[in-house]
VOPAGU-2260 file (C-alpha; in pm, 1 decimal, decimal comma):
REM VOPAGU-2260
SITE   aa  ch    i         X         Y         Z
SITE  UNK   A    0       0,0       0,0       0,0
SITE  UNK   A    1     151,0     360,1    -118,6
SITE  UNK   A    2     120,4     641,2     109,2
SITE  UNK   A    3    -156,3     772,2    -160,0
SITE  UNK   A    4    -384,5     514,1      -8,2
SITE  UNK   A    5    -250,2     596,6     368,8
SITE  UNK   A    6    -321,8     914,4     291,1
SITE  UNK   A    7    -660,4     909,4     193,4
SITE  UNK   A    8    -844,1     651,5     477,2
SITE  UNK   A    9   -1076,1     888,8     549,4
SITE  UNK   A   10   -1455,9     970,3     611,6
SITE  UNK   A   11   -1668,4    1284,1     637,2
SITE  UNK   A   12   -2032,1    1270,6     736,2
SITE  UNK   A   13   -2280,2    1554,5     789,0
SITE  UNK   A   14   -2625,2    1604,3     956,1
SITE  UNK   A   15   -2833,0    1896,0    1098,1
SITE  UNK   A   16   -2495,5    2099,8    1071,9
SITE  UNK   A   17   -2241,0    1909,6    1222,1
SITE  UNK   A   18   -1908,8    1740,7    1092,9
SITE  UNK   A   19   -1826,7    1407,4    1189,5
SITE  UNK   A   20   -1459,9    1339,7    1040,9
SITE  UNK   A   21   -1363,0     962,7    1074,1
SITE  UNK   A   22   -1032,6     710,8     986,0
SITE  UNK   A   23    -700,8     789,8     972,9
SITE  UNK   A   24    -419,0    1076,0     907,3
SITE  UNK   A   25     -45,5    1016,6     883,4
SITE  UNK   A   26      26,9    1324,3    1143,9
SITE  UNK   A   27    -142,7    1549,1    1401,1
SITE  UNK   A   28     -86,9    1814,8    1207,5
SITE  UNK   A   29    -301,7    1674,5     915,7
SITE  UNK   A   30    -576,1    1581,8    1206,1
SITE  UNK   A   31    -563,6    1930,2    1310,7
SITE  UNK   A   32    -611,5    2068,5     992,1
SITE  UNK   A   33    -857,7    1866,7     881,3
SITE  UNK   A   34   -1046,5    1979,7    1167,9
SITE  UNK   A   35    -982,3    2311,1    1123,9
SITE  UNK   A   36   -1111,3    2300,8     736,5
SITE  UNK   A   37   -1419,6    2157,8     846,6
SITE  UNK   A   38   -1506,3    2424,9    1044,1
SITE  UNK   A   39   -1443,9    2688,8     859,5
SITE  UNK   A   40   -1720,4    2549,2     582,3
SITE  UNK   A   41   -2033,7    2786,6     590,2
SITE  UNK   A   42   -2290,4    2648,4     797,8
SITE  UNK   A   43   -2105,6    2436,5     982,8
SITE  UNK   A   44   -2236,1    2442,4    1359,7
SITE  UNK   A   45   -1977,4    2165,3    1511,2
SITE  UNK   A   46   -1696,3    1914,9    1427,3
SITE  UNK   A   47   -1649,8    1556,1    1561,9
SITE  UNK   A   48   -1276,4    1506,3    1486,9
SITE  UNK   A   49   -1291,5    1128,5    1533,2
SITE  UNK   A   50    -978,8    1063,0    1294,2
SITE  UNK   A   51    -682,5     847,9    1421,5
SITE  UNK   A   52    -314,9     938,1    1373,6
SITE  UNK   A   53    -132,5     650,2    1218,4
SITE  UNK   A   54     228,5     772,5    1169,2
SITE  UNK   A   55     411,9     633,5     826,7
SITE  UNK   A   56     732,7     614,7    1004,0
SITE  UNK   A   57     768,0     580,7    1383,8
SITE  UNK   A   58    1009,8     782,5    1624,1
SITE  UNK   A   59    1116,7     765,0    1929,4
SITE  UNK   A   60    1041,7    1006,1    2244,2
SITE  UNK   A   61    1379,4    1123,4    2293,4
SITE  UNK   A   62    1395,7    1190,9    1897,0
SITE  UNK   A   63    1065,2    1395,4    1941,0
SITE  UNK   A   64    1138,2    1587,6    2209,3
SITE  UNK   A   65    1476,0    1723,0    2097,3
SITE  UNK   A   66    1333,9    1847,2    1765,7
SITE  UNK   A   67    1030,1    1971,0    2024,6
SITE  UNK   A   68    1277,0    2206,4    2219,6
SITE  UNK   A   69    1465,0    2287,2    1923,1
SITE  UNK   A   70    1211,4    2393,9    1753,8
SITE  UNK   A   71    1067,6    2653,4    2060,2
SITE  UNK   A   72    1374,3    2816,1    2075,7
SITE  UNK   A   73    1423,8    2877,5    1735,3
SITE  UNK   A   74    1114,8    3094,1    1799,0
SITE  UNK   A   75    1242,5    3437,9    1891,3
SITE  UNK   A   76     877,4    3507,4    2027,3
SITE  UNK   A   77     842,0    3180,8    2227,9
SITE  UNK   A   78    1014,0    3223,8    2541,2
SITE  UNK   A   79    1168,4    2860,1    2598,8
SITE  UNK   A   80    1347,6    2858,2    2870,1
SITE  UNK   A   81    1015,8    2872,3    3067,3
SITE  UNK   A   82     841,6    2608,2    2910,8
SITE  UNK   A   83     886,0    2217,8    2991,5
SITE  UNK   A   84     843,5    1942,6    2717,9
SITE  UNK   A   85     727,5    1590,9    2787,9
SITE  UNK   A   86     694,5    1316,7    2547,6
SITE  UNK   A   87     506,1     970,5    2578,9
SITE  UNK   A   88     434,8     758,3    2330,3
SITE  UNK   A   89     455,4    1026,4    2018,9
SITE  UNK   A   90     182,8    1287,8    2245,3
SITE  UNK   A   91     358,8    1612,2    2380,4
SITE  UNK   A   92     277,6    1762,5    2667,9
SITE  UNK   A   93     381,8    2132,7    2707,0
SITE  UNK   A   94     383,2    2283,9    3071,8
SITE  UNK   A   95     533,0    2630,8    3220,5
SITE  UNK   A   96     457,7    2989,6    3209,3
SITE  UNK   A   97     443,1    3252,0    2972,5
SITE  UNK   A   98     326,7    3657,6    2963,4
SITE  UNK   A   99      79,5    3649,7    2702,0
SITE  UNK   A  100    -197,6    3411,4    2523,5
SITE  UNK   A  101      -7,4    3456,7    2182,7
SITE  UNK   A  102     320,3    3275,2    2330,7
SITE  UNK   A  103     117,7    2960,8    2457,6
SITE  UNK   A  104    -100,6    2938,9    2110,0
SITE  UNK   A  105     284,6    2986,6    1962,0
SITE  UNK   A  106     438,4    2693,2    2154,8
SITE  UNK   A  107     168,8    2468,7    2028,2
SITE  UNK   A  108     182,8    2564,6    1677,8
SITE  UNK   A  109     514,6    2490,3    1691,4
SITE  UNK   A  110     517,3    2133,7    1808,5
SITE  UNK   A  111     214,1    2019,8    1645,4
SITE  UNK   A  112     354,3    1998,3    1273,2
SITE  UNK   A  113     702,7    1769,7    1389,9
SITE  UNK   A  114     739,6    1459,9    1240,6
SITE  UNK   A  115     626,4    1171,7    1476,7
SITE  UNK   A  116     380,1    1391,1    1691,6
SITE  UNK   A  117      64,4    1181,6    1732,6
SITE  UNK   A  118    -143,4    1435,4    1974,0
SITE  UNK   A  119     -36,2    1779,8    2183,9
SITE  UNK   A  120    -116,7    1816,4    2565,0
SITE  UNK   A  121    -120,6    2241,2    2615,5
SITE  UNK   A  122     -83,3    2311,7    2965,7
SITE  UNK   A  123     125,6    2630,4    2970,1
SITE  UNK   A  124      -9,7    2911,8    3234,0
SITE  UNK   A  125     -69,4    3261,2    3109,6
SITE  UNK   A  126      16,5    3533,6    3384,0
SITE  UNK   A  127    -172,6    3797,0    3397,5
SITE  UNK   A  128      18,8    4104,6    3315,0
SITE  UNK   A  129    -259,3    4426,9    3304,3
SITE  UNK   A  130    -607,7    4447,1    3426,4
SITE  UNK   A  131    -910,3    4259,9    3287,3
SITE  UNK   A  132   -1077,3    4579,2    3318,1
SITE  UNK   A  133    -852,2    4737,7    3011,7
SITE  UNK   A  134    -817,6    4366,3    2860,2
SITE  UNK   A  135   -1223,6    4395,9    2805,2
SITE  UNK   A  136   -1248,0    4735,2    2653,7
SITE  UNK   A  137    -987,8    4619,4    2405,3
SITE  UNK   A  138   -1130,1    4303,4    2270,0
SITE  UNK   A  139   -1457,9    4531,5    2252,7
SITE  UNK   A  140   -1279,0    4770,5    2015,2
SITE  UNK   A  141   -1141,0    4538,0    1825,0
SITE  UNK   A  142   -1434,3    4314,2    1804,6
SITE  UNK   A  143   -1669,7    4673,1    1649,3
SITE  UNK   A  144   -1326,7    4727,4    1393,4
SITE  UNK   A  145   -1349,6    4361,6    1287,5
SITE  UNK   A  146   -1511,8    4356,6     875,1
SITE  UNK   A  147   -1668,5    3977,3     953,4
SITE  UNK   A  148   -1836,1    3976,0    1277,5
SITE  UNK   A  149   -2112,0    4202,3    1430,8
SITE  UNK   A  150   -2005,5    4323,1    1770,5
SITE  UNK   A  151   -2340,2    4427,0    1882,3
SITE  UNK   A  152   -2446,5    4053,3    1890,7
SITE  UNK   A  153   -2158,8    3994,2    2146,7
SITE  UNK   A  154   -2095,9    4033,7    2519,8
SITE  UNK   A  155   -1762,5    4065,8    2668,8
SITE  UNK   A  156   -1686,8    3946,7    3068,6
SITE  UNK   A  157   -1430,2    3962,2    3274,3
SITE  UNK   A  158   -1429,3    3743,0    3574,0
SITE  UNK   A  159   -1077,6    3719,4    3753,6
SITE  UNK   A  160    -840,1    3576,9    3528,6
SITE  UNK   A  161   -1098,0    3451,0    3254,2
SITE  UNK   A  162   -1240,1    3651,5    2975,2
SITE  UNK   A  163   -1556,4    3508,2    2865,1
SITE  UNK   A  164   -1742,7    3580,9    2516,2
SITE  UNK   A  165   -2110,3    3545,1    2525,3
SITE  UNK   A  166   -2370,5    3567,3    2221,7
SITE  UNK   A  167   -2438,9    3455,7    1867,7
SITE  UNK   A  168   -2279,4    3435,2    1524,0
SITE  UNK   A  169   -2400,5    3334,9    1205,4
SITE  UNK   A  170   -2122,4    3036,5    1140,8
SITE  UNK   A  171   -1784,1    2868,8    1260,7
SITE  UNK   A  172   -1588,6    3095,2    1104,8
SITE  UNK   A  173   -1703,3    3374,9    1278,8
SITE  UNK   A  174   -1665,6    3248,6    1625,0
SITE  UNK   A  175   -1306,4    3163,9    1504,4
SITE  UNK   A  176   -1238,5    3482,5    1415,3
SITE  UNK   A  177   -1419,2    3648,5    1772,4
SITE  UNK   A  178   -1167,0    3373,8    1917,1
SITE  UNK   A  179    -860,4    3499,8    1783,5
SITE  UNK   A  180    -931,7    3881,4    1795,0
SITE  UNK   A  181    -967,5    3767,4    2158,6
SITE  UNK   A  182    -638,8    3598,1    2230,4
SITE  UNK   A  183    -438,3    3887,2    2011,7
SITE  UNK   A  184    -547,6    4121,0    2330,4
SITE  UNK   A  185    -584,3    3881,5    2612,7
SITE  UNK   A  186    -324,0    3800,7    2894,5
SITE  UNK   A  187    -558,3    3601,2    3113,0
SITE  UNK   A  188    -522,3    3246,7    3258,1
SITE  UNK   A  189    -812,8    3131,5    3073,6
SITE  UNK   A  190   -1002,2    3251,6    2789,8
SITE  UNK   A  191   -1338,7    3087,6    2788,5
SITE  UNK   A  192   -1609,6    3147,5    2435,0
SITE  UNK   A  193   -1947,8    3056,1    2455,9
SITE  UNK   A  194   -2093,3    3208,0    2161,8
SITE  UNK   A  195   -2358,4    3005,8    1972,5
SITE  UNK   A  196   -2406,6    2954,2    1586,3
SITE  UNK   A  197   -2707,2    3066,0    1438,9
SITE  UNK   A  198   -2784,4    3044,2    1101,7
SITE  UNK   A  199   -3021,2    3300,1     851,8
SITE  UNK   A  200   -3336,2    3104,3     698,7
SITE  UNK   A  201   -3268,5    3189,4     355,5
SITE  UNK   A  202   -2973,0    3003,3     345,9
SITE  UNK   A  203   -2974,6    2763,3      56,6
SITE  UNK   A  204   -2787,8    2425,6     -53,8
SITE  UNK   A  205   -2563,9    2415,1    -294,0
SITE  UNK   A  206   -2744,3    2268,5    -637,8
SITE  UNK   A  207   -2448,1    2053,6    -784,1
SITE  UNK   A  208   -2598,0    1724,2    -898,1
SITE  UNK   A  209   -2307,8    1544,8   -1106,4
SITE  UNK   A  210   -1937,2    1537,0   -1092,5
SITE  UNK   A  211   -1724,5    1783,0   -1204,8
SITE  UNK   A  212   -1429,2    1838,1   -1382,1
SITE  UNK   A  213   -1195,5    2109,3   -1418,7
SITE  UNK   A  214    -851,7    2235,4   -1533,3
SITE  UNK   A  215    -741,8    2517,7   -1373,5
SITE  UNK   A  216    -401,5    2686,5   -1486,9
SITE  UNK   A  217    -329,2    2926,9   -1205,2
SITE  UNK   A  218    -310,8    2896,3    -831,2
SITE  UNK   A  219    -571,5    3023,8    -668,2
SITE  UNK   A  220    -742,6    3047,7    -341,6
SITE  UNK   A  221   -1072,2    2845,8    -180,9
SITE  UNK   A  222   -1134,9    2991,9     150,1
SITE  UNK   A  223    -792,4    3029,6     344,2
SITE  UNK   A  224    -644,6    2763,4     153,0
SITE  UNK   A  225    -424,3    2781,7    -119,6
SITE  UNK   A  226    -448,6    2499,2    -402,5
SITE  UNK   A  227    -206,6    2524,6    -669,6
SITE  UNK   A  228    -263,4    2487,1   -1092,0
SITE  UNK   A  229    -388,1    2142,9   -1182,9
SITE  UNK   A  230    -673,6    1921,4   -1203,1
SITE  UNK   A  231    -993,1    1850,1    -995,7
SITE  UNK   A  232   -1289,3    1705,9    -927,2
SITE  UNK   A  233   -1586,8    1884,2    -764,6
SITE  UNK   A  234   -1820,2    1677,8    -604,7
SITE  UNK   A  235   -2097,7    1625,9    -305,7
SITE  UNK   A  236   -1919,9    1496,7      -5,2
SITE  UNK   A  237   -2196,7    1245,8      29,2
SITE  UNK   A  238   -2441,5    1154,9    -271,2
SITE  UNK   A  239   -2736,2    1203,3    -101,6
SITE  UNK   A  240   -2638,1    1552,5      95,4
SITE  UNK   A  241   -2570,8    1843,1    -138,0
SITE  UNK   A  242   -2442,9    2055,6     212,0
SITE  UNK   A  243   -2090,7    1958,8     177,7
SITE  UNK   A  244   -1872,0    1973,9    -161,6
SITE  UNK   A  245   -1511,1    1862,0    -209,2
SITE  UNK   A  246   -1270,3    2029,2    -439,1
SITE  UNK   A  247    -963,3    1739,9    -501,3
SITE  UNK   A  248    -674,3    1701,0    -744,3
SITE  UNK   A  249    -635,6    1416,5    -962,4
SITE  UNK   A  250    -293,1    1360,1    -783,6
SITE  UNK   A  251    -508,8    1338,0    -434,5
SITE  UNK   A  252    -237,1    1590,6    -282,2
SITE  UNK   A  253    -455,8    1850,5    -239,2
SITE  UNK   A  254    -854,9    1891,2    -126,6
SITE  UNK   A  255   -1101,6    2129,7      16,6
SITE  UNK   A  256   -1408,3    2107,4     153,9
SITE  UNK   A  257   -1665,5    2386,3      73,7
SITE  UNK   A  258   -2011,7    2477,4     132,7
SITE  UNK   A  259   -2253,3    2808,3      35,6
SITE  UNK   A  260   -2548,8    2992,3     -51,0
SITE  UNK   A  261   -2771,9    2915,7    -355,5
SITE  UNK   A  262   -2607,4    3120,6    -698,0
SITE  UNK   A  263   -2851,9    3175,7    -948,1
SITE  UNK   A  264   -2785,2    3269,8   -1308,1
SITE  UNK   A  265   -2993,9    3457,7   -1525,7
SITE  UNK   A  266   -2963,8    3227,4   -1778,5
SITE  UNK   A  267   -2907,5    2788,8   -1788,5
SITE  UNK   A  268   -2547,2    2777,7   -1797,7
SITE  UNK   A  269   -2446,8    2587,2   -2177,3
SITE  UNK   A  270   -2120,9    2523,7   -1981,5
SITE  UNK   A  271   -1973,7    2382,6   -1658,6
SITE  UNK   A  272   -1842,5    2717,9   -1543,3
SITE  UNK   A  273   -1578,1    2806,4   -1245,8
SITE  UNK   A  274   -1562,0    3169,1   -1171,2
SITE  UNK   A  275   -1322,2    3350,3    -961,4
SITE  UNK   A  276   -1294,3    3721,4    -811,6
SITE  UNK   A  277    -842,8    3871,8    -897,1
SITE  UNK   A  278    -785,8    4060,7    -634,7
SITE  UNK   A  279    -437,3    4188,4    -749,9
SITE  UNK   A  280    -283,7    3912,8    -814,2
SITE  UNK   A  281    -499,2    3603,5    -607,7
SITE  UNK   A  282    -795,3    3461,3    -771,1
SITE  UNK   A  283    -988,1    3379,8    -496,0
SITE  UNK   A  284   -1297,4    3140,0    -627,1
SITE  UNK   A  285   -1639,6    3285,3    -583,9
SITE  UNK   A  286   -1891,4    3063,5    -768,1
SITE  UNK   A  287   -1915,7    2748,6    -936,5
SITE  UNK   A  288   -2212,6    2670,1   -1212,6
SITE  UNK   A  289   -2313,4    2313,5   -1379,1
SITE  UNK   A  290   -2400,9    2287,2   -1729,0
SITE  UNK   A  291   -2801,5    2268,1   -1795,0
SITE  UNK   A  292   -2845,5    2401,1   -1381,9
SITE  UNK   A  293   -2901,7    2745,5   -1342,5
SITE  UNK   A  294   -2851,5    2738,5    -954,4
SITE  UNK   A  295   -2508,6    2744,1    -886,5
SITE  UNK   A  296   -2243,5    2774,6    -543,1
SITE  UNK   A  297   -2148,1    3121,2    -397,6
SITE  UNK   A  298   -1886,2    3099,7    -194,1
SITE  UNK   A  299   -1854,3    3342,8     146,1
SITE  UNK   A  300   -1623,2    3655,5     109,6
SITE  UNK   A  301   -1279,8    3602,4     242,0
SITE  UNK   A  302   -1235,1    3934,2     516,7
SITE  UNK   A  303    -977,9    4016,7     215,6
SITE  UNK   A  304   -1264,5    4090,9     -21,0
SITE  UNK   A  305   -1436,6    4244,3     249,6
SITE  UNK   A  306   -1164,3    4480,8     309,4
SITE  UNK   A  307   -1109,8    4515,2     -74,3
SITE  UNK   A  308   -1454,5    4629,4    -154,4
SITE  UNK   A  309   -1446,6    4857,5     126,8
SITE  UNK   A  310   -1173,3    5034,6     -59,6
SITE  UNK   A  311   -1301,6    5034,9    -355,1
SITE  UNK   A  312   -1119,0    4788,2    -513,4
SITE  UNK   A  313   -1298,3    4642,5    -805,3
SITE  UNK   A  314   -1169,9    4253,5    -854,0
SITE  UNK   A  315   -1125,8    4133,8   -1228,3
SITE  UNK   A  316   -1344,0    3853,3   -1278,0
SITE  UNK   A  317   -1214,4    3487,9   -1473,0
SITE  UNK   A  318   -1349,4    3213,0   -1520,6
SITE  UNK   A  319   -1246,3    2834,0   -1600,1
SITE  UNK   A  320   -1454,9    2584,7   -1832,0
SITE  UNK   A  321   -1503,7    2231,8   -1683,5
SITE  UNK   A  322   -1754,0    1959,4   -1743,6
SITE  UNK   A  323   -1999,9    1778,1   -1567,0
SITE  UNK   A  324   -2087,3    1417,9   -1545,8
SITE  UNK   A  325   -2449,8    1473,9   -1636,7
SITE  UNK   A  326   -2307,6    1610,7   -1957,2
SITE  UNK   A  327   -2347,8    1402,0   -2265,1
């Protein structure tokens, strides 16, 4: 077995909103990822990350850990002298100190993406280095500047040395980004988020029916995630659920998963279509179309569109042919 198949023993199921991700990864880093793709799909209101880590080539502890420590203090922003590394059985455990919530989300970052890591154990203490009453009135600030999220739908607290988010956001994505606009200004012990996902009414599935195919001869962007020129297949995740759809090369090295409102064209498309917004120089891609179905996938604006329109930027628009498996 190559590691194409190793590679690619792995499930996705959705239902009322939720992401179940099952089988197995060859590192935590690909786990973690996969997780983190999955929730940043529109509509997507939880994740189930029940994938295994089944490493292609074992290492030992002591290997682990001194590429763990060398890697923190090649960090000039990590401080590593105050934190401890532990390894057992592939899973690192991180324990110590540190000034602010950047330095511990840092430490982990680092780690995560070593060869031979099968799981990460964060236990590094934030000290709290200013008031929580100046720590609130920032996140607040930056939570009204932020282009994706609507501030008024969310409640800052400060209770000792935990910051707490309260309220309600349309999608994953949005909590992720109240989350990090968080821990850029927080210095607490804990940072706790309990905001809930709701969703608008109007939002519509995705009308994709057959397989598609589709050259594309640039790199370009889907979401956060950059896919480079090549071939790929568009497709439902599962036959039967047109929620989820997967954008994979024909090599298998790179994939996607996607999800968005209802497109509709004017006219029945005579052509699989794939149409993308250049900003500069990124194509980021903003709708998709089947030949002979004239509702289509709109993707969500990236916060760099956002920002873009805002500006006044006006994106060129291009678009790549493909073809369906409905067509004859």
């Amino acid at each position: 077995m190559g590691p194409e198949d190793h590679f690619n023993r792995h499930r996705v199921a959705v239902k009322d909103g939720v992401v179940t991700l099952a089988g197995f990864v060859s590192s935590y880093w690909e786990r973690d990822a996969a997780e983190k793709a999955a929730k940043r799909i529109y509509g997507v209101r939880g994740v189930a990350n029940d994938l295994e880590v089944k490493l292609l080539e074992a290492r030992t502890d002591p290997e682990i850990a001194r590429d763990a420590v060398h890697e923190l203090q090649s960090h000039i922003s990590i401080p590593a002298n105050d934190i401890k590394v532990t390894v057992s059985g592939g899973w690192v455990t991180l324990e110590g100190r540190v000034d602010w919530q950047y330095q511990k989300v840092l430490a982990e970052s680092a780690v995560k993406k070593l060869r031979g890591v099968v799981g990460v154990s964060n236990k590094i203490g934030v000290k709290p280095a200013v008031s929580p009453s100046d720590i609130k009135s920032k996140i607040e600030d930056a939570l009204r500047r932020s282009a994706e999220l609507d501030a008024r739908r969310i409640t800052v607290e400060t209770d000792g040395g935990t910051v707490k988010l309260y309220g309600s956001v349309r999608a994953w994505a949005e909590r992720e980004e109240a989350e990090e606009v968080m821990k850029r200004y927080t210095c607490m012990v804990v940072a706790a988020l309990s905001l809930l996902i709701g969703l608008a009414s109007s939002f519509a599935s995705p009308q994709i029916e057959g397989e598609l195919k589709v050259n594309v001869p640039f790199t370009f962007y889907v979401g956060n995630t950059e896919l480079p020129a090549g071939e790929y297949t568009i497709k439902r995740v599962l036959p039967s659920d047109p929620d989820v759809l997967e954008i994979r090369s024909s090599d298998g090295k790179a994939a996607v998963l996607i999800s968005g409102q209802a497109a509709v064209s004017t006219t029945t498309p005579a052509k699989t279509e794939l149409i993308f917004k250049k900003y500069g120089s990124v194509p980021v891609l903003s709708q998709i179309f089947e030949a002979g179905n004239q509702t289509g996938v709109e993707l969500p604006k990236l916060l760099q569109e956002e920002r873009a329109g805002k500006g006044g930027a006006k994106p060129e628009r291009q678009s790549v042919g493909g073809k369906s498996s409905k067509e004859k």
